[in-house]
LOKESE-531864 format. One record per residue (C-alpha): residue number from 0; residue in one letter; chain; x, y, z. Coordinates in steps of 0.05 Angstrom, whole numbers, always signed. Layout:
residues N
num NUM | residu A | chaine A | east X | north Y | up Z
...
END
This chain:
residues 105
num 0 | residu X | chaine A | east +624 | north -329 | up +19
num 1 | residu X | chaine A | east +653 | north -277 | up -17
num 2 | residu X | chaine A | east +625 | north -207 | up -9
num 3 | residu X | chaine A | east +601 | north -153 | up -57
num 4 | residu X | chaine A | east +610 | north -77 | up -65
num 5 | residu X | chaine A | east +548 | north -33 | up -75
num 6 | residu X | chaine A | east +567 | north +37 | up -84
num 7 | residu X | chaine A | east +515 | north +82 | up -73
num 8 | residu X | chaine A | east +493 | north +161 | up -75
num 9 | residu X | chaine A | east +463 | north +210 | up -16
num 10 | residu X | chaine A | east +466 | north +275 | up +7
num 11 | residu X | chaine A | east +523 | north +284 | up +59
num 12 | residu X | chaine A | east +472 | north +303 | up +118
num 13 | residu X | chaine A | east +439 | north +233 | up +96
num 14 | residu X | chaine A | east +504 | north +205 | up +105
num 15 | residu X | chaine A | east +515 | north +242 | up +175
num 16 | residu X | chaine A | east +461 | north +216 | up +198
num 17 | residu X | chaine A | east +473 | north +141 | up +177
num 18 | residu X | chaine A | east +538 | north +144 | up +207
num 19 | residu X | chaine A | east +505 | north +173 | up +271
num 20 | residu X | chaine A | east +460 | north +113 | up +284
num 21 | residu X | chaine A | east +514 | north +61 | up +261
num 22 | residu X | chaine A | east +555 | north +85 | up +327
num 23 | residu X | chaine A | east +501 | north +92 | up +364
num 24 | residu X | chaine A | east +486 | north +19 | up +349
num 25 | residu X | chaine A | east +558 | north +2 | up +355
num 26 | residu X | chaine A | east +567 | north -20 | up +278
num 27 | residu X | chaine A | east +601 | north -4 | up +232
num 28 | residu X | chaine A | east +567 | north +36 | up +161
num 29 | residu X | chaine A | east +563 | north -29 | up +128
num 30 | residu X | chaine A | east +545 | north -67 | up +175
num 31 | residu X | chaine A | east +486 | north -13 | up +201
num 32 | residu X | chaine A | east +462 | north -6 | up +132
num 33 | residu X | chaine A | east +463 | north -88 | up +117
num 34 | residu X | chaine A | east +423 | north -89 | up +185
num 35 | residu X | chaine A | east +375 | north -40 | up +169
num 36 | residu X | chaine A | east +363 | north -68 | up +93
num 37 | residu X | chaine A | east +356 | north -141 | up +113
num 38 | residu X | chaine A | east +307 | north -122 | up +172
num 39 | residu X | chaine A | east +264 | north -75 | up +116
num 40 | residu X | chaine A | east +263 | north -127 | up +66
num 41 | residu X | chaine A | east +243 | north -184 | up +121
num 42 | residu X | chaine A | east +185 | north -134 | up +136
num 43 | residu X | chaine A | east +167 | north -111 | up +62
num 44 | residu X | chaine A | east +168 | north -198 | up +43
num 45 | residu X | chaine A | east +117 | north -217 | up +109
num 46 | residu X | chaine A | east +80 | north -158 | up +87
num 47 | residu X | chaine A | east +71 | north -183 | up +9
num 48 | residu X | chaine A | east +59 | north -259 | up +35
num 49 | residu X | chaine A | east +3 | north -229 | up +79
num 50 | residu X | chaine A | east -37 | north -195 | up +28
num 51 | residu X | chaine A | east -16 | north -237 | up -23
num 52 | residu X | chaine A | east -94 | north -271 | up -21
num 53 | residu X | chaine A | east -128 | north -199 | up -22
num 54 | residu X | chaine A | east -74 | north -179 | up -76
num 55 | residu X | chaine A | east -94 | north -247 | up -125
num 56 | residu X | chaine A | east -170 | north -232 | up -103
num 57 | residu X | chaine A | east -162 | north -165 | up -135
num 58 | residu X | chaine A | east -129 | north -175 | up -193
num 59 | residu X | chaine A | east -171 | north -233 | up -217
num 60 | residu X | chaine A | east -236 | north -179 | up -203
num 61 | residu X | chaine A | east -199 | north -123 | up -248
num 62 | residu X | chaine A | east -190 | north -184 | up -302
num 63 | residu X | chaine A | east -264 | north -192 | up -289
num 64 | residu X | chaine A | east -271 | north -117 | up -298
num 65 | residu X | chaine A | east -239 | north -113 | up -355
num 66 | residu X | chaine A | east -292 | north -161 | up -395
num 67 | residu X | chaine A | east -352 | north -125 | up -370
num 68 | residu X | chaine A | east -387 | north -98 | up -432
num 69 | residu X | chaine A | east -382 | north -22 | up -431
num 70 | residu X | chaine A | east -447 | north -5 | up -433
num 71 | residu X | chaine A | east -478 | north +49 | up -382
num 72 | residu X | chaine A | east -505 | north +6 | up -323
num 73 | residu X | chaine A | east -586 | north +10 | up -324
num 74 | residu X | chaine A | east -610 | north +66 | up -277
num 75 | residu X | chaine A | east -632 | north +38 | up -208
num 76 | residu X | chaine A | east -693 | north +37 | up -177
num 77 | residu X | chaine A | east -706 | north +84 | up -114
num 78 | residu X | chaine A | east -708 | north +30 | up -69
num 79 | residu X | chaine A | east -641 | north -5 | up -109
num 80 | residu X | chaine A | east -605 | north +67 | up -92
num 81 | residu X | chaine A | east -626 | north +66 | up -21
num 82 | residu X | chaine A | east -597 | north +7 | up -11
num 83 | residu X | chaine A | east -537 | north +20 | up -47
num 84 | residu X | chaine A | east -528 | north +79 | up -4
num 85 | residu X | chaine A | east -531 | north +38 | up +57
num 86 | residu X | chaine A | east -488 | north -5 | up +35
num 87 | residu X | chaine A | east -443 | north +46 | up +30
num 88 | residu X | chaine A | east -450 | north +80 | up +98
num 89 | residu X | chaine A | east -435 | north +5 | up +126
num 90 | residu X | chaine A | east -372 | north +8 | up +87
num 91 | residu X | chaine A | east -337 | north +72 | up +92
num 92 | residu X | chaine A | east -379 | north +116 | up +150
num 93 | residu X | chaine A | east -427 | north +176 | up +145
num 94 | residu X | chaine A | east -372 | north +214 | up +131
num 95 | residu X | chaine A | east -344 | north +196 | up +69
num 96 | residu X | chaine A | east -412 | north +176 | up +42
num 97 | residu X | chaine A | east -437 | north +252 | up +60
num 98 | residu X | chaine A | east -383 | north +269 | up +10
num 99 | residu X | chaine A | east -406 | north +233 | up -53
num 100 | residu X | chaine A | east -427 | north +270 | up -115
num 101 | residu X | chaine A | east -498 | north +291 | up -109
num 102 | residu X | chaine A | east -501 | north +287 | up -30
num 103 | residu X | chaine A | east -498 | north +344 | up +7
num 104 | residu X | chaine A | east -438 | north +349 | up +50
END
């Protein structure tokens, strides 16, 4: 297979230290940085395959967003806010609810 020349730009204490850990791995520049790149990319893909669900799940509920009529929602009832609020706690803690608008802190 025939290989391929990337050229690319850093600052020389970048370069310093890429050179460092390609000796200390016993590689060569190339060969450290080809290393490094094809272990990233391995990691960013099983990353993107395992979210890939949530990732479909929330674009198809900003699509739904997105034809929701723009009206104000109807205020809720006290009992419909309580249990919003609840919900809420459950979700994200005490703590972060505490910092709402209109709660005090």
């Amino acid at each position: 297979m025939a290989k391929t020349r990337i050229n690319i730009s850093l600052e020389r204490d970048q370069a310093e230290r890429i050179r460092q850990h390609a000796e200390r791995a016993g590689m060569d520049v190339s060969a450290y940085l080809v290393h490094a790149t094809t272990r990233q990319m391995t990691e960013s893909d099983a990353i993107e395959e395992q979210f890939a669900e949530v990732d479909a799940l929330i674009a198809r509920a900003e699509r739904a967003a997105d034809r929701l009529s723009a009206e104000p929602a109807p205020e809720l009832k006290e009992q419909e806010r309580r249990e919003v609020e609840e919900a809420l706690e459950l979700a994200h803690g005490r703590e972060r609810h505490s910092r709402l608008p209109g709660h005090a802190g």
